[in-house]
ROPA-666745 format. One line per 10 residues: number of its first residue (from 1); their letters; for each residue x, y, z of C-alpha. Coordinates in steps of 0.001 Angstrom, whole numbers. Each point is the difference from the previous one (the first is absolute). Example, Ala and Ser with C-alpha at 12.3 -4.5 7.8 and 13.67 -1.06 7.14 Angstrom:
1> AS> 12300/-4500/7800  1370/3440/-660
***
This chain:
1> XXXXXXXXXX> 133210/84870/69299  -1691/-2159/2440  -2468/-1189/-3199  3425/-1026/-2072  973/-1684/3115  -2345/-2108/180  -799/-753/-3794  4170/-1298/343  -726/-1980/3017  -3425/-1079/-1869
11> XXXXXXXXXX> 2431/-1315/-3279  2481/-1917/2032  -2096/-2168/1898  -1325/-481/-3754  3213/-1090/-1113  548/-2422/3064  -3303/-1500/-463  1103/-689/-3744  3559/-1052/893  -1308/-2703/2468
21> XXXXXXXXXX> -2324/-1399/-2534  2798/-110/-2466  2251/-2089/2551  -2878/-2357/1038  -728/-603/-3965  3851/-685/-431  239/-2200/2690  -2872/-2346/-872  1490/-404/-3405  2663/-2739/-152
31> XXXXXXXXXX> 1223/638/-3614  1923/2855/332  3949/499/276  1752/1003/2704  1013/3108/-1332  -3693/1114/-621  -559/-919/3590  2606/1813/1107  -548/3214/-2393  -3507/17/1418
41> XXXXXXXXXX> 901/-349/3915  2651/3150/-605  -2684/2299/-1599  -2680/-1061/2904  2742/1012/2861  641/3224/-2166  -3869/896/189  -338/-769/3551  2820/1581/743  -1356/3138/-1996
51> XXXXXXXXXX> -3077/-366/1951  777/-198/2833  2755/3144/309  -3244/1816/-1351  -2297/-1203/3128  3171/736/2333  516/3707/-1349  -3800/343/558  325/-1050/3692  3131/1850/954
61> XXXXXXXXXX> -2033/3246/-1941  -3016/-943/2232  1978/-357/2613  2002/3487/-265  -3584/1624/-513  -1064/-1018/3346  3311/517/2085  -125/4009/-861  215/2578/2369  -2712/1181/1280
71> XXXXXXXXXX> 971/3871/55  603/-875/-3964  -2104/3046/-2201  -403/-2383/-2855  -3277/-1444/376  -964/-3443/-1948  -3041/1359/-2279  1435/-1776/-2818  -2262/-3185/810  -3539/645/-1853
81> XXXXXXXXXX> -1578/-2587/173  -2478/-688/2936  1414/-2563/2845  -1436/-1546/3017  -487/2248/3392  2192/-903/2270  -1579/-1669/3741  1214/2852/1638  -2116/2455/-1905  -3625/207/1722
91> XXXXXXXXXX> -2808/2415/910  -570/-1214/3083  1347/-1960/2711  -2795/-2456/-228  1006/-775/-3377  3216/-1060/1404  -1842/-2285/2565  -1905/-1256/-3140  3515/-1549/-1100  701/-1509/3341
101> XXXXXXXXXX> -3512/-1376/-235  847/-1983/-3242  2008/-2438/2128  -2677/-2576/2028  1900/-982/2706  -455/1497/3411  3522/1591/192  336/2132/-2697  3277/1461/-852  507/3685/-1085
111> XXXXXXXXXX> -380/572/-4074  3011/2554/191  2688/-1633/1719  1598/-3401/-276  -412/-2740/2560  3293/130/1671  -863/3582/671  -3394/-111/1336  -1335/-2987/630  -3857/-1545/-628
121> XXXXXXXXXX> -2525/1625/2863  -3521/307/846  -1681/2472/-1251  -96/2934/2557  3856/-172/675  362/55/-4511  -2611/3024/38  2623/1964/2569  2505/-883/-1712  -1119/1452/-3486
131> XXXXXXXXXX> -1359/3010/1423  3080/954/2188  2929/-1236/-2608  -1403/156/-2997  -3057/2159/-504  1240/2876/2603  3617/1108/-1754  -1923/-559/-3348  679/2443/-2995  -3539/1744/-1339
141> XXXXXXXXXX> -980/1044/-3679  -3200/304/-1661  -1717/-1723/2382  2277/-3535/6  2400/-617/2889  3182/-1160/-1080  1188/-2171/3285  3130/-1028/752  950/-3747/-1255  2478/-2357/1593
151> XXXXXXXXXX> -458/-2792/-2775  3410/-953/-2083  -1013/2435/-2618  2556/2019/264  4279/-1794/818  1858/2617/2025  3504/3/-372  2199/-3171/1198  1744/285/2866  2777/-1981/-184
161> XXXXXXXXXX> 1334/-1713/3228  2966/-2729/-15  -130/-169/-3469  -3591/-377/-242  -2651/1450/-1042  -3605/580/1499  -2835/2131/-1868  -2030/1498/2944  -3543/808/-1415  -700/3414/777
171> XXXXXXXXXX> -3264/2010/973  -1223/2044/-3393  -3084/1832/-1701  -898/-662/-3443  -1298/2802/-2050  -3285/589/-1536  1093/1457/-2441  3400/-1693/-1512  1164/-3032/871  2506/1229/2558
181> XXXXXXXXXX> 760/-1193/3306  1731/2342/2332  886/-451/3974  -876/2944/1200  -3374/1923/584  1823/3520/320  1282/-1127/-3249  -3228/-1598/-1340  -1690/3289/443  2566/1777/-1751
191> XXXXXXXXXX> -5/-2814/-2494  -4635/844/-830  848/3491/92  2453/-236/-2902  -2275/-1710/-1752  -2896/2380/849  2357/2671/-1196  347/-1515/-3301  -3178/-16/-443  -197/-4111/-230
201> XXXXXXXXXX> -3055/-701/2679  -1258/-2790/-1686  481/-3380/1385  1568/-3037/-2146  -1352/-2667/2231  -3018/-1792/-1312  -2523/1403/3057  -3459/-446/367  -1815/3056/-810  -631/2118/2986
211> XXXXXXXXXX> -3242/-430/1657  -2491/3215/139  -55/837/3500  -2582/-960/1607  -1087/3048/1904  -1645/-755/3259  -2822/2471/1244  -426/843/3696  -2809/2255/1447  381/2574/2926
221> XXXXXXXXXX> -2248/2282/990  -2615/-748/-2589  3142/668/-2700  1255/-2483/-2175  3632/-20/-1014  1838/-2177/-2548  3029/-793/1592  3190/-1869/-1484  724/-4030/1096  2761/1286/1753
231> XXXXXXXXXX> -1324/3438/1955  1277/-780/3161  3135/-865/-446  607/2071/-3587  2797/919/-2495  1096/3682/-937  -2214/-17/-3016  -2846/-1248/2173  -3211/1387/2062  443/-742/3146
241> XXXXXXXXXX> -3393/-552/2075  443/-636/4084  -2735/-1486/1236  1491/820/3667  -775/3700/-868  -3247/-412/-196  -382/2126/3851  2119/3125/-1649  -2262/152/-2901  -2842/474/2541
251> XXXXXXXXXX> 1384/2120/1994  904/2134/-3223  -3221/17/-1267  -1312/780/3228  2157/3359/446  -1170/879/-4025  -3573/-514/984  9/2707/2738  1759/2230/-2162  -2456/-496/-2638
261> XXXXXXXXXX> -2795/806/2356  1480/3535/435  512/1255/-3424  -1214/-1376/-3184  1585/-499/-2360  3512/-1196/879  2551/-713/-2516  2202/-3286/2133  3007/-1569/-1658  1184/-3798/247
271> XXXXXXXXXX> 3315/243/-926  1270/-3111/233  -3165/-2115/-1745  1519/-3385/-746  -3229/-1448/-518  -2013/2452/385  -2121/-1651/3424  115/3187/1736  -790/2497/-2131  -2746/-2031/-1500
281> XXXXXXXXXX> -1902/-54/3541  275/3870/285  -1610/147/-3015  -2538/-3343/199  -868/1215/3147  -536/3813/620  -712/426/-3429  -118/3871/-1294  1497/1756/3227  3227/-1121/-1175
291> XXXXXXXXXX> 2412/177/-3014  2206/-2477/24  3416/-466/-1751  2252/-3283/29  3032/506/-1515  3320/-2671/-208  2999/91/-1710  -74/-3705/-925  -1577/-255/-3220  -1202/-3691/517
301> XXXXXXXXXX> -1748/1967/2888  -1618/2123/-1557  -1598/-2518/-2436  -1288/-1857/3147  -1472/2928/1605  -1843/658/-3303  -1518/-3901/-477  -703/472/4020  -2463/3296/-978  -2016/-1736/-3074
311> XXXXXXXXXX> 231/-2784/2624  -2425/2123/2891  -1879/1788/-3094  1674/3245/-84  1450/2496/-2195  3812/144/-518  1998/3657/-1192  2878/-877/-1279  1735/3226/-298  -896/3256/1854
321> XXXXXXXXXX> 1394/2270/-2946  -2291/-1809/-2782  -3548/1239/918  -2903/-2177/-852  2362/-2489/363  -2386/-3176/1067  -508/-3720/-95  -3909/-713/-267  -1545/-3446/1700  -109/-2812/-1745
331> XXXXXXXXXX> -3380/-773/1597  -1456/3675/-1310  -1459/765/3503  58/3525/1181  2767/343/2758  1039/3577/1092  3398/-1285/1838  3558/778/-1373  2663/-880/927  3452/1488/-1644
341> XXXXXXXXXX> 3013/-1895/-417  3409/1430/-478  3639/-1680/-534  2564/2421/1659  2306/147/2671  -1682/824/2993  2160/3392/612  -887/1143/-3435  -3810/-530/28  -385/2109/3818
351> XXXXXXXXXX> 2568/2697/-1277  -2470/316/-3311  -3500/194/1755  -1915/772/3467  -1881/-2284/2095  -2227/61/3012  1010/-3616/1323  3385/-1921/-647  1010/-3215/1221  3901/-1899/-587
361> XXXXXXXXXX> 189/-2795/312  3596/-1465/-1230  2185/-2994/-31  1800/1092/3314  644/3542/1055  -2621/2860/-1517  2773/3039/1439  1142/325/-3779  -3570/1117/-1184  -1128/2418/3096
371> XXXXXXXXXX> 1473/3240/-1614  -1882/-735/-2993  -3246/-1013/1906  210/3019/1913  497/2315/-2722  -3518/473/-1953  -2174/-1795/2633  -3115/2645/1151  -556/1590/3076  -1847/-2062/2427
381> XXXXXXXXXX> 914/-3591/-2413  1258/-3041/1475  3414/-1726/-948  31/-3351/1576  3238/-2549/-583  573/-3614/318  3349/-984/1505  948/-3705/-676  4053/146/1180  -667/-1140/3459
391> XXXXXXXXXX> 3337/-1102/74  1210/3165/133  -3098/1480/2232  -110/-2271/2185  3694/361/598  1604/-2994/-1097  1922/1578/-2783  953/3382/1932  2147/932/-2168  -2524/-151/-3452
401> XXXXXXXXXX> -1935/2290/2756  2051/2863/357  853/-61/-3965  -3509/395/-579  -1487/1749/2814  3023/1722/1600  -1091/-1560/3067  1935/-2003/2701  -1890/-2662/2032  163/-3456/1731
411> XXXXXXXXXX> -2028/-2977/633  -2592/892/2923  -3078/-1031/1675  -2154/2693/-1981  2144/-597/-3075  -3506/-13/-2475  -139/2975/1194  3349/1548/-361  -1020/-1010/-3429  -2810/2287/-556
421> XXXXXXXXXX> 1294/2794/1469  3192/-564/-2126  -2420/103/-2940  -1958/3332/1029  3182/1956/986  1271/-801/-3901  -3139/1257/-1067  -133/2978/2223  3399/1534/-1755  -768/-787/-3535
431> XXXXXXXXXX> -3709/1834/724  2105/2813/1427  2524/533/-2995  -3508/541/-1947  -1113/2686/2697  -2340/-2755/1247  -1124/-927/3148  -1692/-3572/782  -2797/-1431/2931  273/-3679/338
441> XXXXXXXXXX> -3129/-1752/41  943/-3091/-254  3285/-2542/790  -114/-3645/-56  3191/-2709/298  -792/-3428/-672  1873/-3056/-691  475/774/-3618  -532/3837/-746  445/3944/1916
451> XXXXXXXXXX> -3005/1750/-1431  -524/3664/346  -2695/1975/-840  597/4388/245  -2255/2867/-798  2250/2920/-1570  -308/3252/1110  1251/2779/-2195  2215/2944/1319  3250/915/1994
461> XXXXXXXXXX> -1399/122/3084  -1656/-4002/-203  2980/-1107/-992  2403/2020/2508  -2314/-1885/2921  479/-3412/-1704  3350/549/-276  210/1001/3858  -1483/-3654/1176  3204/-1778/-1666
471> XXXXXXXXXX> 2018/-720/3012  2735/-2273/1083  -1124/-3136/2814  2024/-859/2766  8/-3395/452  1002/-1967/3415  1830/-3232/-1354  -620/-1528/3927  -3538/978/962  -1417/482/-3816
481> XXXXXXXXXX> -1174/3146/1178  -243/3083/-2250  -789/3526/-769  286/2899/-2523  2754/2517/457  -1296/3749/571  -619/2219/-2049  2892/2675/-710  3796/196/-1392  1885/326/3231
491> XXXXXXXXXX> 1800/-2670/1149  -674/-2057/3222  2740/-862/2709  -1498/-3041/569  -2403/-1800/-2379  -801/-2819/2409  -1906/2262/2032  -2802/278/-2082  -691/-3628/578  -2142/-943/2540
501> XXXXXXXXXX> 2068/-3254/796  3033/70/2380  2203/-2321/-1918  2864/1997/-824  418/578/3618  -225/-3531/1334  1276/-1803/-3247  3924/968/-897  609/1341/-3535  -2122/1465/-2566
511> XXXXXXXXXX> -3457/-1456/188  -2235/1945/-2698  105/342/-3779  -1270/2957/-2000  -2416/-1508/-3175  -1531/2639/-2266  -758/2148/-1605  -3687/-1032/655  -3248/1386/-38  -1006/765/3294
521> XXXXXXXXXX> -3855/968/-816  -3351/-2140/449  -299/-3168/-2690  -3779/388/-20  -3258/2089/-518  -2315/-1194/1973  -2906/1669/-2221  1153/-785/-3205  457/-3707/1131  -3452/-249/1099
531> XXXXXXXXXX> -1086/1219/-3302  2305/-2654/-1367  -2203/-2657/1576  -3293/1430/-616  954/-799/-3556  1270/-3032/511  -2839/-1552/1953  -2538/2028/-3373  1920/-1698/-2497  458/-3081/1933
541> XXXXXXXXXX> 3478/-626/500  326/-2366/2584  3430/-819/287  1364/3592/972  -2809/856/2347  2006/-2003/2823  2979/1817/-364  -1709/3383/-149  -1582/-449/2597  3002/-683/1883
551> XXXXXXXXXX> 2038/3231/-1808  -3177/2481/1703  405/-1621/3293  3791/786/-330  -652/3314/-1055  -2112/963/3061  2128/-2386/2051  -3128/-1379/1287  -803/-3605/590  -2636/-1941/-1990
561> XXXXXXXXXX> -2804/-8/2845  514/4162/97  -9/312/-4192  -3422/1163/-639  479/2819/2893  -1040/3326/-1842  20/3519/1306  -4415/1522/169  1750/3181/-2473  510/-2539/-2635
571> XXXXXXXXXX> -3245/989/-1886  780/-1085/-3758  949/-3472/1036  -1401/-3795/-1492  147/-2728/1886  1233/-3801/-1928  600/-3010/1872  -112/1544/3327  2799/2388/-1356  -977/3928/140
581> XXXXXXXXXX> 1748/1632/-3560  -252/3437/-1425  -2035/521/-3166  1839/1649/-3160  -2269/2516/913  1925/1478/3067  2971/1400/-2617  239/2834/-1247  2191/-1209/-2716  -2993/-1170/-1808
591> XXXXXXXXXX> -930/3044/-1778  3683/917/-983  704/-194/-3711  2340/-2081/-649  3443/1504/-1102  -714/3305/1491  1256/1536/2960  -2110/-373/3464  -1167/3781/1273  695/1139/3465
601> XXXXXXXXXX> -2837/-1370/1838  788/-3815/-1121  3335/279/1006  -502/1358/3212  -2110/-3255/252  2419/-1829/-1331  2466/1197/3092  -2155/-133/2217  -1029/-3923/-532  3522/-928/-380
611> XXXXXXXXXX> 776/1999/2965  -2354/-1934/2262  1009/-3037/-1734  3492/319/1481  -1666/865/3242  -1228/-3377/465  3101/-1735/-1385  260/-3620/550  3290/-1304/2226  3329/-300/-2272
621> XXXXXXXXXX> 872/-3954/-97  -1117/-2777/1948  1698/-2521/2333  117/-3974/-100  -1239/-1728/2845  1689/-2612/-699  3281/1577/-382  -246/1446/3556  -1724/-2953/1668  1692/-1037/3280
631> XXXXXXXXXX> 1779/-3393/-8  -1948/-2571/2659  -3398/1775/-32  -3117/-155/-1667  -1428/2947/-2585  -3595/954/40  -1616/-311/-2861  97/2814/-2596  -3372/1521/270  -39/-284/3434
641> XXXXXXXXXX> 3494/1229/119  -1125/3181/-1939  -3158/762/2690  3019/-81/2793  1660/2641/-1496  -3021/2202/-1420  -1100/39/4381  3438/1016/752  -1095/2960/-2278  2189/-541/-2920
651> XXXXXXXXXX> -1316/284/-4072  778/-3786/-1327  -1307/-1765/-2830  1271/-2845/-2064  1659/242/-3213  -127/-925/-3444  4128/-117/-371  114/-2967/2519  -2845/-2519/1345  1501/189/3512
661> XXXXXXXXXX> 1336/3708/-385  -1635/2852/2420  -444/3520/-453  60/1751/2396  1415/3725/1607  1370/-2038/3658  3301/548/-33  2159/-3576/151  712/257/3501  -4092/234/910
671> XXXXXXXXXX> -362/-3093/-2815  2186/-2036/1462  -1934/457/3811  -3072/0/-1648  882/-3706/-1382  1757/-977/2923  -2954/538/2329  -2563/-1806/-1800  2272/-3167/-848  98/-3013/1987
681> XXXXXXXXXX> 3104/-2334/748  243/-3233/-1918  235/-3219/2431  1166/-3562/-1256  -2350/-1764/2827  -3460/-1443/-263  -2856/2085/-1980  -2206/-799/3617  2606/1823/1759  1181/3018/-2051
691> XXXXXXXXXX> -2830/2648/613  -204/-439/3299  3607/195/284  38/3491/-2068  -2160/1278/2206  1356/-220/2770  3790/665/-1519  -1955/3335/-913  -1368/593/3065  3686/-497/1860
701> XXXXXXXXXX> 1009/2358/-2861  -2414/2792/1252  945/-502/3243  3819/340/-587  -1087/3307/-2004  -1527/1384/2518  2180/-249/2943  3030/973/-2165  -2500/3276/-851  -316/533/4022
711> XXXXXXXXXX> 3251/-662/533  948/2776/-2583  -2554/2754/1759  1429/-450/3502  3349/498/-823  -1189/3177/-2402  -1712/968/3436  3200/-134/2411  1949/2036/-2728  -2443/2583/-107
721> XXXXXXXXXX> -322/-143/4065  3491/303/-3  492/3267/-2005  -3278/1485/823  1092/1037/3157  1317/3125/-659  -2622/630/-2886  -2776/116/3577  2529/2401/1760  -241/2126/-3014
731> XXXXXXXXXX> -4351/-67/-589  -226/333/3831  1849/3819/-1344  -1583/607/-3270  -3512/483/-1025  -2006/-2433/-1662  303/956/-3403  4230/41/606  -506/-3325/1220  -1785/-1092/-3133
741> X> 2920/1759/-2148
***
């Protein structure tokens, strides 16, 4: 139809083109009659007139086409023929800059909206204003965003006012596909999927042909990866690569490097690849004591993981039920490492097959994958998770917490970690509803992830004592001070006695919340963390031997200048940096088969080790000191802060959860003294003047003390004069030892 349409429209400018030549020749010539003249003027009006009711039906057709509605299901695919991509249509937004670059000036006005709309600007205010208007609400297919256009492509409907009428140019998309323009992006969606559903993906735009992508390749750990131009910030058929996780992958391979030193070898499961970066340093790295597995449900994922392997020189198996099943090197050389790569759901793959060492590691919460993880892991494995919905963890979306979690809690001081324990306690059930028990050896909250790392213990009786440290927290919403509920069902008269704060008595109301469930257990193993960085200081991971560091210090609840203290009975012990750690020879896990069931003896050992463990468990939470600094004074320094309360005979040590958080088992009240004493008032006067001034304010302070302390005793030593009257008439009776009584 549209080819007819425009062979007619072709023919009648013909025919105009002839009937103005005709007139111009008949006009020159004198000789002819008027009635010629006048024959020849009427046929010339008749074609025009012919003419032009052809061009006007065309317009009014073209017209109609483009004032459609949008929620219309007949789609214009009758147009064949290639046309010109719209301005609107890029890959990028820099490609829309491009436009805006075409104009020299210094002011340069927007390429998708008129001037009267957005007027010419430099070109920092133009860039926000294409990213936020058009490139943010833009419509995505096949790799082309389809932003929305303000240009007079598309006449809304008149609105007519006082017998006028005013077109108002609206907002619109144009589509890739047909040459539709719709208001909408609800409706544009709908709109691509229609098309989609009919099958017609192909694009009737003349478009440049889509450039190869232009992998980039970044190196970690002595791994390369081939990464996508857009891995950090990536689309749902995209790898995604964070470069900011670069501390979790260390801290991963860490925890798989101590298990690999007990039993060889171990069968560990990525199952979340993407690109394949972590999996491909298990295997790079401790070569044959592992057998590692990277699976992803994304099959773009799974091509990337594969080009990442013949990338590091190693072996890919493609399928685990198709033996014999492998790639060989291009290069021919003789490399012993396989890796095998899978495309399943992550559920599916950990119901299917047992592992020694599983790590999760999700886009948000990893709750709907424990009961699978949990399932066929081996006694004495690992499962370690990656949380990334700190919004909900770290309690600003409380409500997306207790879908997920079933937990209740609120914005704190030691809100990181409220996190991890919210994390474990999740954990701790699903292990249970396996007949699994769990020891944490490891819990870390940072700015952009919760990761938890567990050893499973198999058996009713684990998993009824992991079950029994999931308790509910009493929270003071005055003092910030907390504590775990009791153990046992009965119920309590008065709940607020259990805190050690005296705020529902002096404060009116109800002055405590109740957060939980939580896990109420230790967050760390002190010896599995130093064997955590032992490895990382042999395979030279620099970046996570900080934080380590910092984690065993917590553990112990030690300071840094007291970390290398070790006990003389330690006999099977190496020291690294001035760090003692515990050789993989100390376990006696490291001659159990793996997949078999541990005899008596090593699980006596087991108990025992965890038992002492608990023994020296570190404090639960840590306080602020800023949060509970007093207004007007002066803090001490941290460290020196820390020695104040370690002589007043307290555990402290800092934390890896906060930078200015202590640990510590003082109770608030004693913090709060404790700070108090060793700060100094703040004075607006001269710097000449101010310690001499504190000294002697301190001095007067001492003095005031002290008389208000005699003051105290000699009235304590009239009352007792006063009523020990009779108490002498009665000894002057009695015997000594009645007198004692």
């Amino acid at each position: 139809m549209a080819a007819g349409e425009a062979v007619e429209a072709g023919l009648s400018a013909e025919r105009l083109q002839e009937a103005e030549k005709e007139a111009a020749e008949n006009g020159a010539s004198s000789a002819g009659g008027d009635g010629e003249v006048g024959c020849t003027k009427v046929e010339n009006n008749n074609l025009s007139v012919k003419a032009g009711s052809e061009v006007e039906t065309k317009e009014e057709r073209t017209e109609h086409e483009s004032i459609r509605e949008p929620d219309s299901n007949i789609l214009d695919v009758s147009s064949d023929y290639p046309r010109e991509k719209h301005l609107s249509i890029q890959r990028q937004l820099a490609d829309l800059e491009k436009l805006a670059d075409l104009n020299e000036a210094e002011k340069k006005p927007c390429p998708l909206c008129p001037e009267e709309k957005f007027k010419a600007c430099y070109g920092h205010k133009l860039h926000r204003h294409l990213q936020n208007l058009h490139w943010k609400i833009s419509v995505e297919f096949e790799g082309y965003r389809m932003c929305i256009c303000h240009l007079p492509c598309r006449v809304a409907k008149p609105n007519f006012v006082a017998d006028q009428a005013f077109s108002k140019m609206g907002a619109h998309y144009h589509c890739i596909i047909c040459s539709a323009t719709i208001t909408r992006r609800t409706d544009m969606i709908g709109h691509i999927n229609r098309h989609v559903n009919k099958g017609e993906t192909e694009s009737r735009f003349i478009t440049a042909p889509a450039p190869k992508s232009s992998c980039e390749v970044l190196k970690e750990a002595d791994t390369d990866v081939q990464v996508l131009p857009n891995y950090f910030t990536p689309q749902k058929t995209d790898s995604y690569f964070n470069p900011k996780m670069k501390l979790n992958r260390q801290l991963i391979f860490c925890a798989l490097a101590v298990l690999a030193e007990e039993r060889k070898p171990i069968e560990c499961l990525d199952a979340f690849g993407a690109t394949g970066i972590m999996g491909l340093q298990w295997a790079k790295h401790l070569r044959s004591s592992v057998k590692v597995t990277i699976n992803d449900c994304n099959e773009n994922s799974v091509t990337m993981i594969q080009e990442n392997c013949h990338l590091n020189k190693m072996k890919v198996k493609v399928s685990a039920k198709e033996e014999d099943n492998y790639e060989a090197l291009e290069d021919g050389e003789e490399n012993t490492d396989t890796i095998e790569v899978t495309k399943m759901d992550a559920n599916v793959i950990m119901h299917l097959r047992s592992f020694d060492f599983i790590h999760l590691d999700p886009f948000g919460t990893s709750v709907n994958y424990l009961d699978s993880a949990f399932r066929n892991v081996r006694n004495l494995g690992i499962v370690s998770l990656t949380s990334t919905d700190i919004s909900s963890l770290y309690a600003k979306a409380q409500h997306v917490t207790l879908r997920h979690y079933g937990c209740n809690i609120v914005r704190t001081e030691y809100y990181k970690e409220l996190a991890a324990r919210t994390v474990i306690a999740a954990v701790a059930r699903s292990a249970a509803r396996c007949n699994k028990g769990i020891e944490v050896l490891l819990a870390v909250a940072l700015e952009h992830f919760v990761l938890v790392v567990v050893r499973v213990l198999r058996g009713p009786s684990p998993a009824d004592d992991s079950v029994k440290k999931v308790r509910y927290l009493i929270h003071c919403q005055w003092c910030e001070e907390r504590i775990f509920q009791k153990e046992g069902n009965m119920v309590e008269e008065n709940p607020y006695q259990q805190l050690p704060c005296d705020c529902h008595g002096s404060m009116p109301g109800r002055t405590a919340v109740v957060l939980g469930p939580l896990w109420s257990g230790a967050l760390f193993n002190t010896g599995f963390l130093r064997r955590m960085l032992f490895e990382a200081v042999q395979y030279g991971l620099d970046d996570v031997q900080p934080l380590l560091k910092t984690v065993v210090c917590e553990a112990e609840c030690t300071t840094s200048k007291n970390f290398s203290t070790h006990s003389p009975s330690d006999e099977n012990k190496q020291e690294e940096c001035g760090v003692y750690i515990k050789t993989p020879d100390m376990l006696a896990e490291s001659d159990v088969v793996p997949g078999k069931r541990k005899n008596n003896e090593v699980m006596r050992n087991a108990t025992k080790r965890q038992k002492t463990d608990n023994s020296a468990e570190h404090p639960a939470f840590y306080y602020n000191i800023h949060r509970h600094s007093i207004k007007g004074m002066n803090m001490p320094k941290l460290n020196k802060f820390l020695n104040y309360l370690s002589e007043a005979g307290y555990r402290v040590s800092r934390t890896h959860f906060d930078p200015m958080g202590v640990r510590t088992n003082a109770p608030l009240a004693q913090f709060k003294t404790v700070l108090m004493k060793h700060s100094t008032p703040t004075y607006a006067g001269g710097q000449t003047e101010g310690p001499l001034q504190l000294t002697e304010d301190v001095q007067v302070g001492d003095q005031l003390q002290a008389a208000a302390d005699s003051k105290a005793k000699d009235d304590e030593f009239l009352e007792e004069k006063k009523s020990g009257d009779t108490a002498a008439i009665f000894t002057e009776d009695c015997p000594t030892h009645c007198a004692a009584n």
